[in-house]
C-alpha positions as CSV (number, residue, x, y, z in Angstrom):
1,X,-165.4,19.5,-62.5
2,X,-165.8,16.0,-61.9
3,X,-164.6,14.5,-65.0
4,X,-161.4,16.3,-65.0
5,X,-160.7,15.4,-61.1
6,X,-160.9,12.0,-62.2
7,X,-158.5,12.0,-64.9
8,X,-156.2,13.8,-62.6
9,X,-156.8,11.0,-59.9
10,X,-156.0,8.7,-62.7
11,X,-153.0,10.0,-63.7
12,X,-151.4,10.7,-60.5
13,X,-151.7,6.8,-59.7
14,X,-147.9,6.9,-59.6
15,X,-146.2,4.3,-61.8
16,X,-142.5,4.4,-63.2
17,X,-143.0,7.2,-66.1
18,X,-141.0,4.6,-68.3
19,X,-142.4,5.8,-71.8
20,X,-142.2,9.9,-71.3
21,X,-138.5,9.1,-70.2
22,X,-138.0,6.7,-73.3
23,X,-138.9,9.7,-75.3
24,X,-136.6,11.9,-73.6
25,X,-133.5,9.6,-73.8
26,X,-134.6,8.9,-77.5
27,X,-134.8,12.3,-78.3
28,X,-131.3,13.4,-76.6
29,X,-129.8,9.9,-78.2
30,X,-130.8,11.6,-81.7
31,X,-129.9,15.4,-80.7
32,X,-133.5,16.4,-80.3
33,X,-135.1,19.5,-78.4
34,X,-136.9,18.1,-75.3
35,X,-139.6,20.6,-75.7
36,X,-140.5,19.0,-79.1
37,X,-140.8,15.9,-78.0
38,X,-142.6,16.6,-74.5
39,X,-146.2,16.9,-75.9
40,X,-146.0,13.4,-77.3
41,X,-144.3,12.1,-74.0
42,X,-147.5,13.3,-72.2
43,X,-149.6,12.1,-74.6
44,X,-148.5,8.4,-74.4
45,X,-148.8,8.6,-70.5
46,X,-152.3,9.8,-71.0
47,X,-153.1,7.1,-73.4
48,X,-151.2,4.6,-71.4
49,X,-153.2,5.4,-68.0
50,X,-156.4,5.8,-70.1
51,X,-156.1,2.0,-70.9
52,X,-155.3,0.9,-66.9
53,X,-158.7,3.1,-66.3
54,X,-160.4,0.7,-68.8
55,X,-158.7,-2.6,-67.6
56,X,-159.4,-1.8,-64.1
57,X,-163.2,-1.9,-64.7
58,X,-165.4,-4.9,-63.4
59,X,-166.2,-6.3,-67.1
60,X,-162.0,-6.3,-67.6
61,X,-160.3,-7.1,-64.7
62,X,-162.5,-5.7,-62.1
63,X,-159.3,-4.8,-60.0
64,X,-160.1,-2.5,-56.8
65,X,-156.9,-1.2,-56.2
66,X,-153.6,-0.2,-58.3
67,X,-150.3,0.8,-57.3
68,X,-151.7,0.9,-53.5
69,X,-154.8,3.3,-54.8
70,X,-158.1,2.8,-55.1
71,X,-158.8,2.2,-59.2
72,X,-161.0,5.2,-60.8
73,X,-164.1,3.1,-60.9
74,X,-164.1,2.4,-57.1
75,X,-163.1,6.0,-56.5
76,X,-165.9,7.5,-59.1
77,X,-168.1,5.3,-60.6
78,X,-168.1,3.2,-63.4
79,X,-169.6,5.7,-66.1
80,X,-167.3,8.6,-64.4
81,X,-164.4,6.1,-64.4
82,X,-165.2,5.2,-68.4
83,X,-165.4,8.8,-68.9
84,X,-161.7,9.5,-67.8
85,X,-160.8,7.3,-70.0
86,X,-162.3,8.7,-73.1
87,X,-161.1,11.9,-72.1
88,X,-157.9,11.1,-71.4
89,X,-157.5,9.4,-74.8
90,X,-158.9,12.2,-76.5
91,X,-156.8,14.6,-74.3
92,X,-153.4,13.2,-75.1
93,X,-153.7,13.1,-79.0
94,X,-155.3,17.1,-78.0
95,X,-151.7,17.7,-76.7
96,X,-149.9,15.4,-79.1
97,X,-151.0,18.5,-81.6
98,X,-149.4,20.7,-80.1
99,X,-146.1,19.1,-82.0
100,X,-147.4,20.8,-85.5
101,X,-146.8,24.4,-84.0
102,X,-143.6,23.7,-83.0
103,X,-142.3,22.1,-86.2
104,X,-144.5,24.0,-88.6
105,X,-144.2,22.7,-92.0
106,X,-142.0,19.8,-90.8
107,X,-143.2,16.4,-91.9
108,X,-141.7,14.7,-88.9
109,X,-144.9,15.7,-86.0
110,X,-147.1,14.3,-89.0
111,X,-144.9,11.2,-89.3
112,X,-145.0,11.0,-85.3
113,X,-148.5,11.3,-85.1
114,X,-149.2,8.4,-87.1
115,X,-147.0,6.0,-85.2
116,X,-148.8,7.1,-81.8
117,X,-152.3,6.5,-83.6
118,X,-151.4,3.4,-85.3
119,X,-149.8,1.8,-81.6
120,X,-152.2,3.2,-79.3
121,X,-154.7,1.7,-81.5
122,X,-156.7,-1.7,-83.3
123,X,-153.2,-2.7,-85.0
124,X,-151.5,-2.0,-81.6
125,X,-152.1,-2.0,-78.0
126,X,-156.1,-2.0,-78.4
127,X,-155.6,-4.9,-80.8
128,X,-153.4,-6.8,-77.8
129,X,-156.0,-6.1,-75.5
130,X,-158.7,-7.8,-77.6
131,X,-157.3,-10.6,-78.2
132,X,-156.2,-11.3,-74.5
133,X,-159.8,-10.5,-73.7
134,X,-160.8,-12.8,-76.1
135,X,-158.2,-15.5,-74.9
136,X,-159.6,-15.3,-71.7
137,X,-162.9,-16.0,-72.2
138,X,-161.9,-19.0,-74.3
139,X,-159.6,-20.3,-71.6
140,X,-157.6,-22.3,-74.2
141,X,-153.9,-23.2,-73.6
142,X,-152.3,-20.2,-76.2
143,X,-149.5,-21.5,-78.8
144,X,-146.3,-19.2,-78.1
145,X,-146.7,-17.4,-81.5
146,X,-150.4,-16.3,-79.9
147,X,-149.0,-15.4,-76.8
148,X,-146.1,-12.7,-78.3
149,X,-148.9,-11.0,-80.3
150,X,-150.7,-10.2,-77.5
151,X,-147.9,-9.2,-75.7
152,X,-146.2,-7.8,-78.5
153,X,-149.2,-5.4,-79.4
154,X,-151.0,-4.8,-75.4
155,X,-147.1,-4.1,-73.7
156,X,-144.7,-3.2,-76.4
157,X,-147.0,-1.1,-78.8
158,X,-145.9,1.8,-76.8
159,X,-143.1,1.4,-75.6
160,X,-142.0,0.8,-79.4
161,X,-144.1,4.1,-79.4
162,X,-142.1,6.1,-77.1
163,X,-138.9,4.9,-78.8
164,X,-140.0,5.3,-82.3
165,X,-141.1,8.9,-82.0
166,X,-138.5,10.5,-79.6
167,X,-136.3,9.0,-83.0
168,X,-138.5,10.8,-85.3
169,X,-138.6,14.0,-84.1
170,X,-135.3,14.2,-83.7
171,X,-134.4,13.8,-87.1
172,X,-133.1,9.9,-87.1
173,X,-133.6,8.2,-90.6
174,X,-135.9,5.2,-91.2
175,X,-133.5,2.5,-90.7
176,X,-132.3,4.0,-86.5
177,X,-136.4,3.9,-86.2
178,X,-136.9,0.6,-87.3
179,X,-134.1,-0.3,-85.6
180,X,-136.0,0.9,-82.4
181,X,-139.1,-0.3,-82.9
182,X,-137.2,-3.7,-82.7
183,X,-136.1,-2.6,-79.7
184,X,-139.0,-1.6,-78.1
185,X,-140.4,-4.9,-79.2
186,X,-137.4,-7.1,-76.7
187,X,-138.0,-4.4,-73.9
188,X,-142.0,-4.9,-73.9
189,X,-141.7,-8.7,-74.0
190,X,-139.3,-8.5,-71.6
191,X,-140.9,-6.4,-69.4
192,X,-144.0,-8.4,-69.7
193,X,-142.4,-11.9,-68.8
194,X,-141.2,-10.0,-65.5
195,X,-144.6,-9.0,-64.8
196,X,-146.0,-12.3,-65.3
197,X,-143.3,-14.3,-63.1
198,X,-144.1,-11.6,-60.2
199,X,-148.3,-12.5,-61.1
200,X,-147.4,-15.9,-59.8
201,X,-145.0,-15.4,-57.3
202,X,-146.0,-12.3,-55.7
């Protein structure tokens, strides 16, 4: 049907894959089974295209194309494209589930679920996004302490994520996941100072 064209459309965008293959490495790092740690990996590419659907629409950044594509709403329709996006999110933390059967009894796909909610969500990469929204319509000069939040929570949230969990399932203690999420923290700020040089000289 046509809601689950578009979140195929959505997904098949192309884009580097960098969070399922943090979970993979993570997981092998900590001598993980990749097929634990695969429903979560395509759960936090759902949830991660899922918010791209969202930005992309004309009351966020009203961008027409990504990655050389036409954006969902262009292709579908805004209310199709909104749709996707609800679907996807819903979709991925679906799939995520699929971690309990694996590891039945096993406190680590409960310990990994609540890292995914609590990063894909208002005390994570939601909670980035609102405040950049926010920001934005202010048009105020941010401190630098303002601008890492938002960066922090809208880019590194899941990437600390991907890290964080691939850790987990694997059977790493608390102090290799914190550890990581630290990590994840330098990569997404990183990663997002990259992206904004090549927003101004690209």
């Amino acid at each position: 049907n046509l809601l689950t064209e578009s979140m195929a459309y959505s997904l098949q965008c192309g884009g580097k894959r960098l969070r399922p293959a943090l979970f993979l490495i993570t997981s092998e790092l900590y001598g993980g089974k990749e097929e634990e740690v695969v429903p979560f990996a395509a759960a936090i590419e759902m949830i991660h295209t899922y918010s791209l659907v969202h930005d992309d629409l004309p009351a966020m950044d009203n961008d027409q194309y990504r990655r050389g594509m036409k954006t969902t709403h262009v292709v579908y329709g805004e209310a199709m494209a909104i749709l996707a996006g609800d679907a996807l999110l819903n979709y991925a933390f679906e799939v995520a589930a699929t971690a309990f059967e694996m590891c039945p009894g096993d406190i680590r796909a409960e310990r990994a679920m609540m890292v995914l909610a609590r990063k894909a969500g208002i005390f994570g990469m939601v909670g980035g996004q609102v405040c950049d929204v926010e920001a934005e319509k202010r048009q105020l000069p941010l401190s630098k302490e303002q601008l890492l939040f938002i960066h922090e929570n809208k880019t590194a949230a899941l990437i600390q994520a991907a890290l964080m969990i691939g850790a987990i399932l694997a059977g790493a203690d608390r102090a290799q996941v914190d550890a990581l999420e630290k990590i994840g923290y330098n990569i997404g700020i990183a990663f997002q100072i990259q992206d904004d040089i090549l927003d101004v000289t690209g």
